[in-house]
C-alpha positions, -999 to +999 in steps of 0.1 A: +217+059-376+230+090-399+228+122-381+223+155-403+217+191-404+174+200-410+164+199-442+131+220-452+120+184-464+120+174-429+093+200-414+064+182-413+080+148-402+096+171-375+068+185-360+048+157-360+079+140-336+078+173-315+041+168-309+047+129-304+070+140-276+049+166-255+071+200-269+045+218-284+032+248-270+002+271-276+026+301-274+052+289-297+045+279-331+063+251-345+069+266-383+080+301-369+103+282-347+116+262-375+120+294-395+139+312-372+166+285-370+170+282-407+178+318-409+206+317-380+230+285-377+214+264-400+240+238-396+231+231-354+197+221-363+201+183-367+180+150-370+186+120-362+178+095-389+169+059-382+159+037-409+148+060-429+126+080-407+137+110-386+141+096-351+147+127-329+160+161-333+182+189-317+184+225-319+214+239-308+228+278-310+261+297-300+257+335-291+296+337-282+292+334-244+273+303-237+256+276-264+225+263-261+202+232-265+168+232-277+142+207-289+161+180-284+133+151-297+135+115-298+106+092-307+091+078-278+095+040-293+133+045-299+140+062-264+170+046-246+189+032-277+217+057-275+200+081-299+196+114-278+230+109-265+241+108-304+228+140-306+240+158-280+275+141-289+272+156-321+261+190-308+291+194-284+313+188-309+304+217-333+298+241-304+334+232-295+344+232-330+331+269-324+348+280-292+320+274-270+332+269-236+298+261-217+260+246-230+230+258-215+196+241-217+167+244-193+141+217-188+109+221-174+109+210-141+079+185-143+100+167-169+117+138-148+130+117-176+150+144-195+163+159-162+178+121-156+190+119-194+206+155-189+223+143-156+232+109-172+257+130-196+275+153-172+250+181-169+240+197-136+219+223-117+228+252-122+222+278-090+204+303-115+169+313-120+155+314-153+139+346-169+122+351-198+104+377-224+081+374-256+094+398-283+075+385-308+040+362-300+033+335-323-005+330-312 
């Protein structure tokens, strides 16, 4: 496995993994999400590659405060081979490698299995609740 920052290349290989893996969303559109990464932090968007196929993905940002984890993919056929913790390895290191002190993700709470891979790596509950608001709408 060779882990990597994004590569334009990669898009359409990308989004067809998000969509094999249930993270597409009506309100956010893949490309403009892609887009908007490449223009900030380049560098903490990274695949996973597995015989020469991308095998999962990660998106990861640091606003100074707190870092956080997006998109984290992996292929549904590789699941459980180390992969996604790979990653998020990988992740933590540059985040620390920038002075991040925490990582933040949220998780939607019908998703069981990445809410036991998050706790399987030392993350927990926070006591928060999650807001949210669209500046921009990709529909």
């Amino acid at each position: 496995m060779q882990i990597r920052a994004f590569e334009a290349a990669d898009e359409e290989e990308v989004i067809v993994l998000w969509s094999r893996c249930g993270l597409l969303r009506p309100w956010n559109d893949p490309r403009k999400d892609i887009a908007r990464k490449q223009s900030v932090q380049r560098d903490l968007f990274l695949v996973a590659i597995v015989d020469g196929a991308i095998a999962a993905t990660l998106m990861a940002g640091y606003e100074g405060h707190r870092g956080w984890i997006n998109y984290l993919a992996v292929d549904p056929t590789l699941r459980r081979r180390g992969i996604g913790r790979a990653l998020m390895a990988e992740a933590e290191l540059r985040l620390r490698q920038l002075g991040c002190p925490k990582i933040n993700l949220q998780i939607r709470r019908d998703n069981q299995e990445a809410i036991a891979f998050y706790e399987r790596i030392g993350f927990r509950e926070d006591p928060v609740v999650s807001f949210g608001k669209r500046l921009e709408h990709d529909e």
